[in-house]
DSSP file (Angstrom, degrees, kcal/mol; ACC not computed):
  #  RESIDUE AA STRUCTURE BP1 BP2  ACC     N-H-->O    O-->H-N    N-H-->O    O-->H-N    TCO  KAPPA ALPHA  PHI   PSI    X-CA   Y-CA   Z-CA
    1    1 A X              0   0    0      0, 0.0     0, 0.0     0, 0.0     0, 0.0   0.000 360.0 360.0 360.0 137.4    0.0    0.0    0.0
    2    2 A X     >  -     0   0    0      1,-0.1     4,-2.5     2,-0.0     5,-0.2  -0.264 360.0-117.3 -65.3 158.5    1.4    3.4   -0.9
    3    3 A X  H  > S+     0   0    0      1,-0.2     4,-1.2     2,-0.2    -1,-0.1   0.801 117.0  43.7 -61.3 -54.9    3.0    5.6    1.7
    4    4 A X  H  > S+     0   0    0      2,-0.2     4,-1.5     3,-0.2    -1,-0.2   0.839 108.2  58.4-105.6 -55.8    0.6    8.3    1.3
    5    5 A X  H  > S+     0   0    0      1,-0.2     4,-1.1     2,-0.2    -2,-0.2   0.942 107.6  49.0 -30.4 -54.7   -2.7    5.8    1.1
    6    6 A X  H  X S+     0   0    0     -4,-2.5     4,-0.9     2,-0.2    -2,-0.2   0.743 102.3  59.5 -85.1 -12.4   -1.9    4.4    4.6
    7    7 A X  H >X S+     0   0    0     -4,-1.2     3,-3.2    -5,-0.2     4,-1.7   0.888 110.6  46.0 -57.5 -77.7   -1.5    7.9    6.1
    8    8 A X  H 3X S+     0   0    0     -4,-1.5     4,-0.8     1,-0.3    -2,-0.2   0.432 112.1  48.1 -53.0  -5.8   -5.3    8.6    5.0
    9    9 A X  H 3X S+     0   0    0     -4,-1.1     4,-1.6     2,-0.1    -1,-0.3   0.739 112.0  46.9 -76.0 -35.2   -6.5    5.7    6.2
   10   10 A X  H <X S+     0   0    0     -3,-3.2     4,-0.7    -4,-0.9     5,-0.3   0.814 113.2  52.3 -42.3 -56.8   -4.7    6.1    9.7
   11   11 A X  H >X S+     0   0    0     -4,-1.7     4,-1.7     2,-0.2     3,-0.9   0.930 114.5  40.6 -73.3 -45.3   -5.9    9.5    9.8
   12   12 A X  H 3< S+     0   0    0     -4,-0.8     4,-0.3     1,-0.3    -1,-0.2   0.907 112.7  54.6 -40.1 -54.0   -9.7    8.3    9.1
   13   13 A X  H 3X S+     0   0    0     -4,-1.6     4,-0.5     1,-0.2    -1,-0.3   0.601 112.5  42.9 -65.4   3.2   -9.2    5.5   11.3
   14   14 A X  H << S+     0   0    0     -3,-0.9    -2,-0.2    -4,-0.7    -1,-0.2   0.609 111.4  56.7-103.9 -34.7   -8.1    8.1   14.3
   15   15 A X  T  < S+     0   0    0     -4,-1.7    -2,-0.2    -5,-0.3    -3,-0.1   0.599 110.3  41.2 -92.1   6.0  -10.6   10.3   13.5
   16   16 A X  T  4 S+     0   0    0     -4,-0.3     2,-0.3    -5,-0.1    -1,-0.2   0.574  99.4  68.3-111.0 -25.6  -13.3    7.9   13.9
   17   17 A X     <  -     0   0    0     -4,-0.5     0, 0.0     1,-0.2     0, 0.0  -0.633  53.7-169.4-104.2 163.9  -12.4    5.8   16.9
   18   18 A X        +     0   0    0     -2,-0.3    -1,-0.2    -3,-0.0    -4,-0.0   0.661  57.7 104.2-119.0 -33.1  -12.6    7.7   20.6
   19   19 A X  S    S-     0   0    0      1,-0.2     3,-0.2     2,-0.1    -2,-0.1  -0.029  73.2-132.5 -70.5 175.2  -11.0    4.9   22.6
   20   20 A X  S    S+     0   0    0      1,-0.1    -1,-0.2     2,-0.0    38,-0.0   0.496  75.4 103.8-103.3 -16.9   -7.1    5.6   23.7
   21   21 A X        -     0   0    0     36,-0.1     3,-0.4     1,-0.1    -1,-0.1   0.527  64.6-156.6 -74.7   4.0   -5.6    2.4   22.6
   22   22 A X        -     0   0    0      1,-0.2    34,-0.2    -3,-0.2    33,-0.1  -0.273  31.2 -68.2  59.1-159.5   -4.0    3.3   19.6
   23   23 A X     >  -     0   0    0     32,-3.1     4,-1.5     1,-0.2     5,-0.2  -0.728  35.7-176.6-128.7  43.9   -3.1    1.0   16.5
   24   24 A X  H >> S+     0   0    0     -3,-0.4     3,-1.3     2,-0.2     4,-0.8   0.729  89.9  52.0 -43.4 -62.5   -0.4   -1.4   17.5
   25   25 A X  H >> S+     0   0    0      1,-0.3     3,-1.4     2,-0.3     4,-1.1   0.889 113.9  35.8 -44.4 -84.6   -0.7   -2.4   13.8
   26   26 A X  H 34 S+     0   0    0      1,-0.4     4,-0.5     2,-0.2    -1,-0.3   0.588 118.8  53.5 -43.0 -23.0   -0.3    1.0   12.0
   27   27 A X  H <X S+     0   0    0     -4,-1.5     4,-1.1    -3,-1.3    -1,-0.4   0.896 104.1  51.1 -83.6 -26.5    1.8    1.9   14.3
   28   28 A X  H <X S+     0   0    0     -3,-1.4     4,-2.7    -4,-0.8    -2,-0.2   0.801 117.5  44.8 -80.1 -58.7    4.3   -1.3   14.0
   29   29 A X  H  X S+     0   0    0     -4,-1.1     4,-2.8     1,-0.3    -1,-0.2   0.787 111.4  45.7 -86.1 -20.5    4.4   -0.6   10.5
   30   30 A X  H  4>S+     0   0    0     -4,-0.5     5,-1.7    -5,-0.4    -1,-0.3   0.844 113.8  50.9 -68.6 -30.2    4.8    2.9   10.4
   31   31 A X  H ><5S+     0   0    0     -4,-1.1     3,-3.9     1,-0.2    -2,-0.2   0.934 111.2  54.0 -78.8 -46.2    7.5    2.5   13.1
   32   32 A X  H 3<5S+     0   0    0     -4,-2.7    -2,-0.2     1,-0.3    -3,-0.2   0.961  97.3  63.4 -35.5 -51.6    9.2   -0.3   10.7
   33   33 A X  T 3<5S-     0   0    0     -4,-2.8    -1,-0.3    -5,-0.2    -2,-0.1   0.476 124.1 -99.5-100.1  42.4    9.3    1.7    8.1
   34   34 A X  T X>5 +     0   0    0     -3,-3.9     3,-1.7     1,-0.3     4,-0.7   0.249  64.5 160.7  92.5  -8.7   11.7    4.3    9.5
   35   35 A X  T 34<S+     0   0    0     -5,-1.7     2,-0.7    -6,-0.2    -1,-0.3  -0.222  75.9   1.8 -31.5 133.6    8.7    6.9   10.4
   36   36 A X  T 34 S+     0   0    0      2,-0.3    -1,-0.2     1,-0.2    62,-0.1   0.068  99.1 106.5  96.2 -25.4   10.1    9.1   12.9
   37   37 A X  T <4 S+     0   0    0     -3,-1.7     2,-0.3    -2,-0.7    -1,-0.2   0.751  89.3  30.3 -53.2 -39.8   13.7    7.8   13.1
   38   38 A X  S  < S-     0   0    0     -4,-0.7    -2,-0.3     1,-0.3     3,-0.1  -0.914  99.9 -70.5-129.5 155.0   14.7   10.8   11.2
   39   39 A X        -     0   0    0     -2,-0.3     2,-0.4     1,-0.1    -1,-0.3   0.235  53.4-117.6 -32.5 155.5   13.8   14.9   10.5
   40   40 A X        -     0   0    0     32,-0.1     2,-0.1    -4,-0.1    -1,-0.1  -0.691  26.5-162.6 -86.0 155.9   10.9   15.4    8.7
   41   41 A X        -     0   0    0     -2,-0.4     3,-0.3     1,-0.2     2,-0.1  -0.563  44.5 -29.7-142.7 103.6   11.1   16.9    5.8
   42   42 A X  S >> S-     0   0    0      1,-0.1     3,-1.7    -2,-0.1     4,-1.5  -0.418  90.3 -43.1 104.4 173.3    8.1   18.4    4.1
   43   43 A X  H 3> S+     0   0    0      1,-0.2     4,-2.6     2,-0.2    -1,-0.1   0.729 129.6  46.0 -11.0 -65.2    4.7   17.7    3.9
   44   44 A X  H 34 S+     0   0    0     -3,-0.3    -1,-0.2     2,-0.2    -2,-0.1   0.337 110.3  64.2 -95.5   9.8    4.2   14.1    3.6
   45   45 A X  H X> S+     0   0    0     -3,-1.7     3,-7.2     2,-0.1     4,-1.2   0.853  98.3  49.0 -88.2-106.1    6.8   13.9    6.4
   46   46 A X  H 3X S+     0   0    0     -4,-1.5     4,-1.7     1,-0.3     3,-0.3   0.673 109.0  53.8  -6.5 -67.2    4.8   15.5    8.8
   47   47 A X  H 3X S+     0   0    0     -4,-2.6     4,-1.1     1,-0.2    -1,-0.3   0.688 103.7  54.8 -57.0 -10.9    1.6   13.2    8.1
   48   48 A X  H <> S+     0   0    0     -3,-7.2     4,-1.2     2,-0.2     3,-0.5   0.959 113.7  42.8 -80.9 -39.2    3.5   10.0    8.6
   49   49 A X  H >X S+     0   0    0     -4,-1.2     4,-0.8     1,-0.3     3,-0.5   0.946 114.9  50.4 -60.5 -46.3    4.5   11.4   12.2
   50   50 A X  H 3< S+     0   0    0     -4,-1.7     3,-0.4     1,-0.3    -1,-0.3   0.747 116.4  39.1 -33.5 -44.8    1.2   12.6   12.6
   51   51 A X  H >< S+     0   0    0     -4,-1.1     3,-0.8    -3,-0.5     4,-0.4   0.760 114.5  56.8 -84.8 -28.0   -0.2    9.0   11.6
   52   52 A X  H << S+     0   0    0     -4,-1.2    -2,-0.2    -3,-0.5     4,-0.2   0.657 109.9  42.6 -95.9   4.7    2.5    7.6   13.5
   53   53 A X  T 3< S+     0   0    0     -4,-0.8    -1,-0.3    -3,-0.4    -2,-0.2   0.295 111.4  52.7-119.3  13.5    1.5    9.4   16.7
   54   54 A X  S <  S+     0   0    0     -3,-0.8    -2,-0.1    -4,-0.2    -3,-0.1   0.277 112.5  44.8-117.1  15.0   -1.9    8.9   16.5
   55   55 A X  S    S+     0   0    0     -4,-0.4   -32,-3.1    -5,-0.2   -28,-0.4   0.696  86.3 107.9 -94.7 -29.0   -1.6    5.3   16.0
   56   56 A X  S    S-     0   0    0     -4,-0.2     5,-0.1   -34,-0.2   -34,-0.1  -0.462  73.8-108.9 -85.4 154.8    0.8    4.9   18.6
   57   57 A X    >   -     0   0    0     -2,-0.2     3,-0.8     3,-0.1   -35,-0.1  -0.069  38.4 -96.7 -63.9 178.1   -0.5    2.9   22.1
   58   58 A X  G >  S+     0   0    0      1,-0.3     3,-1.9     2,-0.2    -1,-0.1   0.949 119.0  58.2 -83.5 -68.8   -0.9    4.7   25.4
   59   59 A X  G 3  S+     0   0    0      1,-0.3    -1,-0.3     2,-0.1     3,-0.1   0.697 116.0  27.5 -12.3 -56.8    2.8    3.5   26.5
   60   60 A X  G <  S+     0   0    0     -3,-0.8    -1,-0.3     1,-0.2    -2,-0.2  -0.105  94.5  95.8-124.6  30.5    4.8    4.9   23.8
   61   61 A X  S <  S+     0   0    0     -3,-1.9    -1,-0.2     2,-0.2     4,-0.2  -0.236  83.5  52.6 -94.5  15.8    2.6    8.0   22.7
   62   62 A X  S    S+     0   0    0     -3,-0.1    -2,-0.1     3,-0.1    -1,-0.1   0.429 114.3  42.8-141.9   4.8    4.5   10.7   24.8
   63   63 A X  S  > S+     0   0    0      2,-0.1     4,-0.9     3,-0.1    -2,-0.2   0.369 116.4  54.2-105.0 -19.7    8.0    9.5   23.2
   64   64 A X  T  4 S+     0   0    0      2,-0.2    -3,-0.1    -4,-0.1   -12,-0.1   0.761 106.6  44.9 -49.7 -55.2    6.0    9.5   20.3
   65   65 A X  T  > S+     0   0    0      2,-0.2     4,-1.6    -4,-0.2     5,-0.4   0.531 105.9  61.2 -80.6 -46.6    4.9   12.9   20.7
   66   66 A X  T >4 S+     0   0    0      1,-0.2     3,-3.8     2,-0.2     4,-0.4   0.480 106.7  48.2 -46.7 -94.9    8.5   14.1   21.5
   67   67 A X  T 3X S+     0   0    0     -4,-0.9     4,-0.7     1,-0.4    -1,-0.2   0.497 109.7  53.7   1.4 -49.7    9.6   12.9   18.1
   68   68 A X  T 34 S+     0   0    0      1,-0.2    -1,-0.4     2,-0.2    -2,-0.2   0.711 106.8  44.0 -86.2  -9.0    6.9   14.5   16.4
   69   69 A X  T X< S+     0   0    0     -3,-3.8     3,-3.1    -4,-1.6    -1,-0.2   0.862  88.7  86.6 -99.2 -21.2    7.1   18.0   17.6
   70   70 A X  T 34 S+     0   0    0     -4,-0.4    -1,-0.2    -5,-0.4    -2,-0.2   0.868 109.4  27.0 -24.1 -45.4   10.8   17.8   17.1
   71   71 A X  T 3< S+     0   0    0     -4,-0.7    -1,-0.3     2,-0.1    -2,-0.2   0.424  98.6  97.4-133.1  39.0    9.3   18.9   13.7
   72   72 A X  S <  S-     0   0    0     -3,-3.1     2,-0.4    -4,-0.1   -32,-0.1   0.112  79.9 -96.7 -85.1-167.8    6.3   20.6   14.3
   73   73 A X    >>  -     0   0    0     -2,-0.1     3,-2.8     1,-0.0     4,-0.6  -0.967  36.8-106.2 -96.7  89.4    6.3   24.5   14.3
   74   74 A X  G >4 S+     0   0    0     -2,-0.4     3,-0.7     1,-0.3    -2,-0.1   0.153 117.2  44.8  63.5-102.7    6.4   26.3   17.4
   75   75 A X  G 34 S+     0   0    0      1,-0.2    -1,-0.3     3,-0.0     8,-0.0   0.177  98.5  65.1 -76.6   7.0    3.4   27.3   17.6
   76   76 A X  G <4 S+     0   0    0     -3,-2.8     2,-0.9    -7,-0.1    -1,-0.2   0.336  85.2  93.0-113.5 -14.6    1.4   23.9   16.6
   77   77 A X    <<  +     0   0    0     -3,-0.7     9,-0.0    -4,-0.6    -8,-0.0  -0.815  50.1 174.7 -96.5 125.5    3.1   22.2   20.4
   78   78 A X        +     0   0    0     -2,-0.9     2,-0.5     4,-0.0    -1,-0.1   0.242  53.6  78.8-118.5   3.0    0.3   22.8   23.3
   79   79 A X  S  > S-     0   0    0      1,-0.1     4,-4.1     2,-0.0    -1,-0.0  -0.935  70.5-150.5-111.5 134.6    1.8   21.1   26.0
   80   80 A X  H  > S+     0   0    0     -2,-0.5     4,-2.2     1,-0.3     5,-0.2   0.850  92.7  63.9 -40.5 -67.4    4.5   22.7   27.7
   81   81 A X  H  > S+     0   0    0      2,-0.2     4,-2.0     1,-0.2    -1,-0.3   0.886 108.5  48.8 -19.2 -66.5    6.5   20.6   28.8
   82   82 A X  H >> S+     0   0    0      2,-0.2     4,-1.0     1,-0.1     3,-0.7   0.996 104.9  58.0 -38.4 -71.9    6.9   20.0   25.1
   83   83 A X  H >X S+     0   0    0     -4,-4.1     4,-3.2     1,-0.2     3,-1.4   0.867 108.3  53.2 -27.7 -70.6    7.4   23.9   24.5
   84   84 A X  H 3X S+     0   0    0     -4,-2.2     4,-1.8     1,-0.3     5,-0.4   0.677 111.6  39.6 -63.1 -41.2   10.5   23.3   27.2
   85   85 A X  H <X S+     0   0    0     -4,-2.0     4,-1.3    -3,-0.7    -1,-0.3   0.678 111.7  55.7 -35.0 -47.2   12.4   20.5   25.5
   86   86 A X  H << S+     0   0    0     -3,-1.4    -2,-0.2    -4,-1.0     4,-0.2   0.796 120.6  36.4 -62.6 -55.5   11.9   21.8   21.9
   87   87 A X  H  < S+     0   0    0     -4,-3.2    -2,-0.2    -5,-0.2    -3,-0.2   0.847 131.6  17.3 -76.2 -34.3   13.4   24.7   23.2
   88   88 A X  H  < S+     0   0    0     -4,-1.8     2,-0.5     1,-0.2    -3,-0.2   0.897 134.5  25.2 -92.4 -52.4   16.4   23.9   26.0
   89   89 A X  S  < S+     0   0    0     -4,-1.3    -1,-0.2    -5,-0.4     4,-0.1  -0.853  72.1 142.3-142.3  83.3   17.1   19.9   25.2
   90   90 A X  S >> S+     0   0    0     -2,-0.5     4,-1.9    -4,-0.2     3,-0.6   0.942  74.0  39.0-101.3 -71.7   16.1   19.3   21.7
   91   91 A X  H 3> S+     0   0    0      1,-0.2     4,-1.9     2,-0.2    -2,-0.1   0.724 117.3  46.9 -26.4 -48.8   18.7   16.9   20.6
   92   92 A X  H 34 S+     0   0    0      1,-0.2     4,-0.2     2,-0.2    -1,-0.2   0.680 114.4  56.2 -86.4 -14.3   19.0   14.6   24.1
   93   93 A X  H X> S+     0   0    0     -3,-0.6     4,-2.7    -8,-0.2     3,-0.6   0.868 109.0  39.1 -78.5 -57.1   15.1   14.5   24.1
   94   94 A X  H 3X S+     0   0    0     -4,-1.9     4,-3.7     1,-0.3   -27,-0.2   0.897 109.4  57.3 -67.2 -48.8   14.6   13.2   20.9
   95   95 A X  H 3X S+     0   0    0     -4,-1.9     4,-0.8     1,-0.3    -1,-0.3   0.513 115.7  46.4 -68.8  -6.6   17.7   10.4   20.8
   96   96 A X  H <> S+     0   0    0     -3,-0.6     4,-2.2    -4,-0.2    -1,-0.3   0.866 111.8  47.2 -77.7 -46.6   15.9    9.2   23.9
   97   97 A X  H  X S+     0   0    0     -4,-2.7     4,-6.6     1,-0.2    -2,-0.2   0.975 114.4  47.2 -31.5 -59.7   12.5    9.3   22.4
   98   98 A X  H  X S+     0   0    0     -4,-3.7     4,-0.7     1,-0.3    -1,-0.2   0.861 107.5  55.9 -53.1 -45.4   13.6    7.7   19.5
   99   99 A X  H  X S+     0   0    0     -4,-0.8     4,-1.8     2,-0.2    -1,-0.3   0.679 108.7  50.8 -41.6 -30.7   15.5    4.9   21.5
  100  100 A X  H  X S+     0   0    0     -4,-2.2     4,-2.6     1,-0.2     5,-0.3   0.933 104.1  52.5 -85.8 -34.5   12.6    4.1   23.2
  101  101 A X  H  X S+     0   0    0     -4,-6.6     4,-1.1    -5,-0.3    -2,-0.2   0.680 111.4  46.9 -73.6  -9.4   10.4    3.8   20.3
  102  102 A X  H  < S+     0   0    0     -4,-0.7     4,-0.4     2,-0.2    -1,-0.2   0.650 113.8  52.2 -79.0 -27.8   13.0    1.2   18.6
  103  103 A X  H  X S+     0   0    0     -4,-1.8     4,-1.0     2,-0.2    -2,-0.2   0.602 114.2  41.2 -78.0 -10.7   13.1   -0.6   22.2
  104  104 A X  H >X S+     0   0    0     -4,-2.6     4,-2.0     2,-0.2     3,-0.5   0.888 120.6  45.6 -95.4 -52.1    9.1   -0.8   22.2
  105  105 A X  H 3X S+     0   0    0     -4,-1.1     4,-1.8    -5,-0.3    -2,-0.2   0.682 106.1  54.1 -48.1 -26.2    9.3   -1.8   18.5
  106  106 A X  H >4 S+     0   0    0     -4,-0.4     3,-0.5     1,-0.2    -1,-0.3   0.988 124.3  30.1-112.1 -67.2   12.0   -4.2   19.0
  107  107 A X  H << S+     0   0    0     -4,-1.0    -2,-0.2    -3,-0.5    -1,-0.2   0.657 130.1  29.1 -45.6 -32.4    9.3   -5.9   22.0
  108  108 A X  H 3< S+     0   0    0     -4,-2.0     2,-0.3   -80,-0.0    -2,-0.2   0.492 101.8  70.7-129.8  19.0    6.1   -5.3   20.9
  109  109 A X    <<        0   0    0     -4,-1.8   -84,-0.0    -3,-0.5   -85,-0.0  -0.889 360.0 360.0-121.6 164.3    5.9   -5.0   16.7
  110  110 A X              0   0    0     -2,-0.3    -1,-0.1    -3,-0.0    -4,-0.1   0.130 360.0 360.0-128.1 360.0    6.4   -9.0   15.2
């Protein structure tokens, strides 16, 4: 399935379900296929994180979220904490995020 299919289908399916549990699936594959590992760049960047953070379970959604504001804008991060990371400890923030989301991958995507 194209790159760009399975975002809009992620995003449907996110916008449709209320419960918290995320996607283990959509996220497994999204995290597999390098989502997040590296800057965004552009558009279709941005939606994967987007897809990959609204996919991801309760657990790994706030390392998830680090990652992803790493290449948000500024003004698009609403928790503070966030705000304060982005801003002081950008770098050491992320390489942890990102390490944790290859050690939950590495446990919990088959």
């Amino acid at each position: 399935m194209p790159v760009v299919l399975s975002i809009l289908v992620l995003m449907g399916l996110a916008a449709c379900g209320g419960d918290d549990k995320g996607d283990i699936v959509a996220f497994c594959e999204l995290a597999e296929d390098g989502v997040g590992m590296r800057p965004a760049e552009g558009e279709v960047d941005l939606a994967q994180l987007d897809a990959l953070e609204d996919a991801a379970p309760p657990d790994i959604r706030e390392a998830v979220t680090t990652v992803a504001n790493a290449s948000r804008e500024i003004d698009e991060i609403k928790n503070l904490k966030e705000l304060f990371e982005r801003a002081f400890a950008l770098e050491e923030v992320v390489a942890t995020a990102r390490q944790e989301i290859r050690t939950y991958t590495q446990h919990h995507c088959l």
